[in-house]
C-alpha positions in Angstrom: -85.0 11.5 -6.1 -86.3 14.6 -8.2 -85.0 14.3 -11.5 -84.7 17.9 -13.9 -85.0 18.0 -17.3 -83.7 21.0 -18.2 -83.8 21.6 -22.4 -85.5 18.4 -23.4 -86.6 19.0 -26.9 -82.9 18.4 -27.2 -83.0 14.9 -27.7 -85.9 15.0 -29.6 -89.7 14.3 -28.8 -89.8 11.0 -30.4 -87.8 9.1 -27.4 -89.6 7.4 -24.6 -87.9 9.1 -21.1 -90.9 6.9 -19.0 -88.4 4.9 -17.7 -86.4 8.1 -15.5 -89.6 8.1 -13.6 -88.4 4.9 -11.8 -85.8 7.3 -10.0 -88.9 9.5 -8.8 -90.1 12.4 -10.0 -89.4 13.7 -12.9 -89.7 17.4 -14.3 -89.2 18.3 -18.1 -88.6 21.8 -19.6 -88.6 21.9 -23.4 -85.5 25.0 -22.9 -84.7 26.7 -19.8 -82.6 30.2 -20.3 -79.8 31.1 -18.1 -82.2 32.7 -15.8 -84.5 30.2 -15.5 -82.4 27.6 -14.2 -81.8 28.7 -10.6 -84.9 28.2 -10.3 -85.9 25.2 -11.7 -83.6 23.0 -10.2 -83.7 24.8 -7.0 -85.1 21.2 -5.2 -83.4 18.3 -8.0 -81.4 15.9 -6.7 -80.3 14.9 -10.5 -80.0 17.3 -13.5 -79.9 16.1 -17.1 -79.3 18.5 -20.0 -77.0 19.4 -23.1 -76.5 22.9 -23.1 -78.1 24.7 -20.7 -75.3 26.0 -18.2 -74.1 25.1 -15.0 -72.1 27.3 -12.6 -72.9 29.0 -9.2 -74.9 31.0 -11.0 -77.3 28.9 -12.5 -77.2 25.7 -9.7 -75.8 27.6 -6.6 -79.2 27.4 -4.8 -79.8 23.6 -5.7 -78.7 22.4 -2.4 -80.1 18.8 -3.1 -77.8 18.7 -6.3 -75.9 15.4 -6.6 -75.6 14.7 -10.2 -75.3 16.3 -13.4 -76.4 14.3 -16.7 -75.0 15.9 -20.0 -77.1 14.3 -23.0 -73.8 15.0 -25.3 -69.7 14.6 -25.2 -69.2 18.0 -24.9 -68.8 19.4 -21.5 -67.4 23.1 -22.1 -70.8 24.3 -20.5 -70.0 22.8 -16.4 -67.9 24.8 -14.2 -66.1 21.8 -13.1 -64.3 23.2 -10.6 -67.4 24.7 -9.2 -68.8 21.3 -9.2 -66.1 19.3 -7.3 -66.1 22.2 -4.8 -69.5 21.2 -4.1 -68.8 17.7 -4.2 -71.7 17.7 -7.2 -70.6 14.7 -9.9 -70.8 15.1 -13.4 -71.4 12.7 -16.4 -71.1 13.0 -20.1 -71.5 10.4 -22.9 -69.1 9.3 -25.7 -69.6 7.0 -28.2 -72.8 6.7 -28.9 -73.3 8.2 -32.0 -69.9 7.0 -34.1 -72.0 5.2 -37.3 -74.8 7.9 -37.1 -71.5 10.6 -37.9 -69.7 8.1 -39.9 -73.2 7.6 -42.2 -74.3 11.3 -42.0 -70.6 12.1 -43.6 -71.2 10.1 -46.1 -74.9 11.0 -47.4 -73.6 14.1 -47.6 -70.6 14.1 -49.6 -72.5 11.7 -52.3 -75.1 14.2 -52.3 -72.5 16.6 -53.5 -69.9 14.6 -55.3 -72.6 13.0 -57.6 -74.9 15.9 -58.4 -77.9 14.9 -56.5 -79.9 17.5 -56.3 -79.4 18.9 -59.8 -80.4 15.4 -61.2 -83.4 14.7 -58.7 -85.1 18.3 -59.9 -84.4 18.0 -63.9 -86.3 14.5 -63.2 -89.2 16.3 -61.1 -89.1 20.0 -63.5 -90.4 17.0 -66.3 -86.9 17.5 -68.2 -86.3 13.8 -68.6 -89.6 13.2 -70.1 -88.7 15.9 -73.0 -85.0 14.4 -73.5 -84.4 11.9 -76.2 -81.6 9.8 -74.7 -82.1 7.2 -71.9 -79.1 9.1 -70.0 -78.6 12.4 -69.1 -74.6 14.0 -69.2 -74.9 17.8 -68.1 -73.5 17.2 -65.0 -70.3 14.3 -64.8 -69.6 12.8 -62.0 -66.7 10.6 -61.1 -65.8 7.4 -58.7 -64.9 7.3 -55.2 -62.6 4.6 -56.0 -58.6 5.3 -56.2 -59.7 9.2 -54.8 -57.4 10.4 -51.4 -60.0 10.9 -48.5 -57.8 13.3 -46.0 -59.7 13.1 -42.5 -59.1 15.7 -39.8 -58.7 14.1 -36.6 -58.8 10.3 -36.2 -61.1 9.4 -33.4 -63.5 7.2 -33.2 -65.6 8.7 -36.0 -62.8 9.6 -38.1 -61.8 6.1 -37.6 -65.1 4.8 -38.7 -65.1 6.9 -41.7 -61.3 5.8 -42.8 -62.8 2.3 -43.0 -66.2 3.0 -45.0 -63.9 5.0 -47.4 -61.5 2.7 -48.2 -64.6 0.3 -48.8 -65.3 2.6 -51.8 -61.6 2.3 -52.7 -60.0 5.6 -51.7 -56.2 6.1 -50.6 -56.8 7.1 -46.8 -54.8 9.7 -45.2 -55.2 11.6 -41.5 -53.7 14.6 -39.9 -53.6 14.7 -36.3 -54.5 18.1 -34.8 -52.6 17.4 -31.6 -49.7 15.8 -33.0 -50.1 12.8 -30.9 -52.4 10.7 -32.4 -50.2 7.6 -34.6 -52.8 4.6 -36.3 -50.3 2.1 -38.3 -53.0 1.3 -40.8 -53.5 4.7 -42.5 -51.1 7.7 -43.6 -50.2 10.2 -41.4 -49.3 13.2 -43.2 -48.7 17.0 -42.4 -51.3 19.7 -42.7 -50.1 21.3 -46.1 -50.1 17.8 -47.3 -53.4 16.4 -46.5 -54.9 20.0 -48.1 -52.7 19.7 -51.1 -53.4 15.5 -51.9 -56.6 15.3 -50.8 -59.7 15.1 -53.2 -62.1 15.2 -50.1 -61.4 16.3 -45.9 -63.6 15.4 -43.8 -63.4 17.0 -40.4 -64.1 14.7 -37.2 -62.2 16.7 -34.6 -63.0 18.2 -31.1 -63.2 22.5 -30.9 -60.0 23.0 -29.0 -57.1 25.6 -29.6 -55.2 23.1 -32.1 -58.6 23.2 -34.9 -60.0 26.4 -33.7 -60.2 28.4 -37.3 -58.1 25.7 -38.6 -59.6 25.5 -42.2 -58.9 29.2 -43.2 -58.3 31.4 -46.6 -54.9 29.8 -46.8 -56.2 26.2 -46.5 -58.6 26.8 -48.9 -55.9 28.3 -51.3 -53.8 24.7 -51.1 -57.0 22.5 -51.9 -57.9 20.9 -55.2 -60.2 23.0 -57.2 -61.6 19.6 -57.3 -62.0 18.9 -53.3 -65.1 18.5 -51.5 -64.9 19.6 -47.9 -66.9 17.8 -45.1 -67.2 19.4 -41.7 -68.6 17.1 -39.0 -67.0 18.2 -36.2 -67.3 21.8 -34.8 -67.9 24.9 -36.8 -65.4 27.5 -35.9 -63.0 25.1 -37.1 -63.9 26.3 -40.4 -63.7 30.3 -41.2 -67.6 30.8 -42.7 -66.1 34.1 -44.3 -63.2 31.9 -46.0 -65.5 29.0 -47.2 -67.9 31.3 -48.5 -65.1 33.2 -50.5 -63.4 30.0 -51.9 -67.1 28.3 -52.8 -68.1 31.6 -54.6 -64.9 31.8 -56.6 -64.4 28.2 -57.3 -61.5 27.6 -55.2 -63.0 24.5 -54.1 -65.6 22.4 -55.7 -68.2 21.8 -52.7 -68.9 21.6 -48.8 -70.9 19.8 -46.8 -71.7 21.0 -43.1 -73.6 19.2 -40.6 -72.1 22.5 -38.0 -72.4 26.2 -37.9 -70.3 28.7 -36.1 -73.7 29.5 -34.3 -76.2 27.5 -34.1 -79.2 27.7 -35.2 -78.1 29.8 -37.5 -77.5 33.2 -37.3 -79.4 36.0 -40.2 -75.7 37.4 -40.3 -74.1 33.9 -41.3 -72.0 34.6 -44.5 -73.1 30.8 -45.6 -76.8 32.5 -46.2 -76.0 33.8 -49.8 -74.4 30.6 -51.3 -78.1 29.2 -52.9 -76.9 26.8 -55.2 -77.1 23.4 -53.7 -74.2 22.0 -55.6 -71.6 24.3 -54.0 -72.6 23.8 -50.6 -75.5 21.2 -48.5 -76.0 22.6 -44.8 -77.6 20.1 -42.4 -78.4 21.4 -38.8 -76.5 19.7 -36.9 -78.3 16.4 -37.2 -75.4 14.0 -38.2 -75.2 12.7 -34.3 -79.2 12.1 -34.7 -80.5 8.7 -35.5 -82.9 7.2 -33.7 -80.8 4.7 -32.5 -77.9 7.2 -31.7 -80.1 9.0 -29.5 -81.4 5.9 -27.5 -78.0 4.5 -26.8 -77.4 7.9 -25.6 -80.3 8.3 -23.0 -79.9 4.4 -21.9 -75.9 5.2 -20.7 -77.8 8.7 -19.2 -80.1 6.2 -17.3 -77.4 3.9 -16.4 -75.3 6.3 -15.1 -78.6 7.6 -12.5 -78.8 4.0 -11.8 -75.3 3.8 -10.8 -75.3 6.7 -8.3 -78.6 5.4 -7.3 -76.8 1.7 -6.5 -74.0 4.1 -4.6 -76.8 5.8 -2.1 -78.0 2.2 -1.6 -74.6 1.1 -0.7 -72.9 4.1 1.2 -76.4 3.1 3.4 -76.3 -0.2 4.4 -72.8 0.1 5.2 -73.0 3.1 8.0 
């Protein structure tokens, strides 16, 4: 088999990919545009990729094509249809990366909710050695514990952080954004509530038509003054504009984001003028990152080429 590549720095140069070549050959591009894919897998028996596209367009002259391998959950960028007509088989991964989301989530709203980054430079600006008490009070913090954590969407990740939280001590409480998702341990509440108890809401929900611009000017204006929000799940669930607006005039206290409504980020992005790092942490898009996220990941995307390998094998010794 011929094995493509097509935007490998996408999982990162740090990950060994030596064994795909027990399949056969094996081709890497680092990024392939939207035109350079027709040609690149032109002879591949077995595509792998994250978010390069795949249509007629792009794969229509890849008359070997069996099997498409997406490195993600994702799969909004396969023409599905296009690929049963051809009889092509897709696979994407899930899973792999709950406790890398679920500690990502967590580093982040600490790094807000306790003032890290104001603390860590009046330590390294040589403030501390000038003060004369042990302890420093400019900025308060509080506890975590006996706080309402509200989490938007209660998958596996929102899962994962319902139980860290209530580690810490907090009163959990979800909204579902379909309206069909029902977990006995924690609270189900409507939308206004969740905005209106919650002291932080952490999003962990798919892009669909249910959470797309879901967190708007008018969610904002039903938040705690108080409330951090934590976005971990897609960006256009969140209105930039509107988070900009209620971070600039206090509406809410902070945000952490690990996802933009374009990423990498665009010059345009209203995000860009909010400076102070108490108001508002950006991380790009690295929450689903660990090391060991990422190798669970490309082992299932090597199992699952070892499983249509094991199918070829089979289909021929039983003709």
């Amino acid at each position: 088999m011929k094995l493509v590549f097509l935007d490998r720095k996408t999982i990162g140069d740090d990950l060994d990919l030596k064994p795909f070549e027990d399949f056969g050959e094996v081709v890497y591009y680092d990024f392939s545009e939207e035109d350079e894919i027709a040609e690149r897998v032109r002879d591949a028996d077995v595509i792998v990729l994250n978010k390069a596209p795949v249509n007629e367009r792009t794969v229509g002259g890849a008359k070997n094509l069996a099997l498409v391998c997406v490195t993600a959950t994702g799969t909004n960028n396969l023409d599905k249809d296009y690929l049963e007509k051809r009889g092509i088989l897709w696979r994407n991964v899930a899973g792999y990366s709950t406790d890398s989301v679920a500690q990502h989530t967590f580093a982040m709203f600490f790094y807000l909710y306790e003032n890290l980054a104001y603390y860590d430079s009046y330590v390294k600006e040589e403030r501390y050695i000038a003060d004369r008490s042990f302890t420093h009070f400019d900025r308060v913090f509080h506890e975590l514990a006996g706080k309402t954590w509200g989490i938007v969407g209660l998958g596996a990740i929102g899962r994962r952080v319902a139980e860290i939280a209530e580690v810490f001590g907090c009163r959990v409480q979800y909204y579902s954004t379909s309206g069909k998702n029902q977990n006995d341990r924690y609270t189900r509440v409507d939308w206004d509530t969740l905005l209106e108890e919650s002291d932080v809401i952490s999003i962990h929900a798919p892009l669909n038509e249910d959470t797309y611009h879901l967190v708007d000017a008018a969610a904002f204006q039903k938040m705690k003054r108080s409330a951090i929000l934590l976005n971990a799940g897609r960006g256009p669930i969140v209105v930039e504009q509107d988070l900009a607006d209620a971070l600039c005039s206090g509406e809410i206290c902070a945000a952490g984001i690990d996802v933009l409504d374009h990423e990498p980020m665009r010059a345009d992005d209203p995000l860009r003028r909010i400076k102070d790092p108490a108001k508002l942490l950006i991380t790009p898009h690295i929450a689903w990152a660990s090391v060991e996220a990422r190798r669970r990941l490309m082992k299932t995307i090597y199992n699952q080429i070892e499983e249509y390998r094991e199918s070829l094998t089979d289909k021929a010794e039983n003709r």
